[in-house]
N, C-alpha and C positions, 0 to 999 in steps of 0.2 A: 933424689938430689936435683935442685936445679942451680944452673948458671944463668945469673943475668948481668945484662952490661949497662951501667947509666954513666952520662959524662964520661968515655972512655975506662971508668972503676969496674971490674969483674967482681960480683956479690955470689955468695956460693949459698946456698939455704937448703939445708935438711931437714927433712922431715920423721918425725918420730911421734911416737906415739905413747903417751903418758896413762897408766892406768891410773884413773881416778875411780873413787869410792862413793858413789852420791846415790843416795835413793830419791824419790819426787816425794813431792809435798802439794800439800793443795794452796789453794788460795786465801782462805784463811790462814793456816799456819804461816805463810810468807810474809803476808799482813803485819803478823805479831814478831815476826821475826825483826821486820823493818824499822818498823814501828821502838823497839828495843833498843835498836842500837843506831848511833849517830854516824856511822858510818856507814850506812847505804843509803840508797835513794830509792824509792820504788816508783816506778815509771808503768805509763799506761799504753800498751802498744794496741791500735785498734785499727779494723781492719779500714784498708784504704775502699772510700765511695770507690760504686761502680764508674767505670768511664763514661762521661757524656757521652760521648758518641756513642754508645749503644741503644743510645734512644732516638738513632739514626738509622740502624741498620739495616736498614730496607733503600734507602738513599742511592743516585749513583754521587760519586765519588766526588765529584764537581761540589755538587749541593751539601752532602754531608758536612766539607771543610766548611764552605761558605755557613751552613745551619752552627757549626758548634763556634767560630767565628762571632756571630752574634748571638747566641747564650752566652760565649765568654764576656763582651763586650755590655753586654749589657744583664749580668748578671742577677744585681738588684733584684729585678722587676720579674725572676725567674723564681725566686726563693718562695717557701713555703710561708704563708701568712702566721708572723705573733701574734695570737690574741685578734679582740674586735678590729675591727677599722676605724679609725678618730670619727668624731660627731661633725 
């Protein structure tokens, strides 16, 4: 059980525990499952890029900031090349 207080209101909240029944499914089957009915949404969770600054970490601490500072700042020109370069 916990108590908490917001705006001088004491909220009391318990916790329990609901047996649910679910087996897994793969990713096709959720697909189709989605895909079925108008009522969900399927969403793509992917994993978050590495942290810049790991491309730092040999740095001291001064420079690192300053180094990711200017990759953020001028990102553009940091990005992986589209295609050729114009004529």
């Amino acid at each position: 059980m916990y108590q908490l207080t917001k705006d001088g209101i004491e909220y009391i909240v318990r916790a329990h525990k609901i047996k649910l029944n679910f087996s897994p499914i793969n990713a096709g089957q959720m697909k189709r499952i989605v895909n079925s009915s108008k009522q969900f949404l399927l969403m793509i969770v992917k994993a978050k890029d590495r942290d810049k600054s790991d491309a730092f970490h040999s740095c001291n601490p001064k420079q690192k900031v300053d180094l990711i500072k200017v990759v953020s700042d001028y990102d553009i020109m940091f990005k992986e090349p589209q295609g050729l370069p114009p004529k």
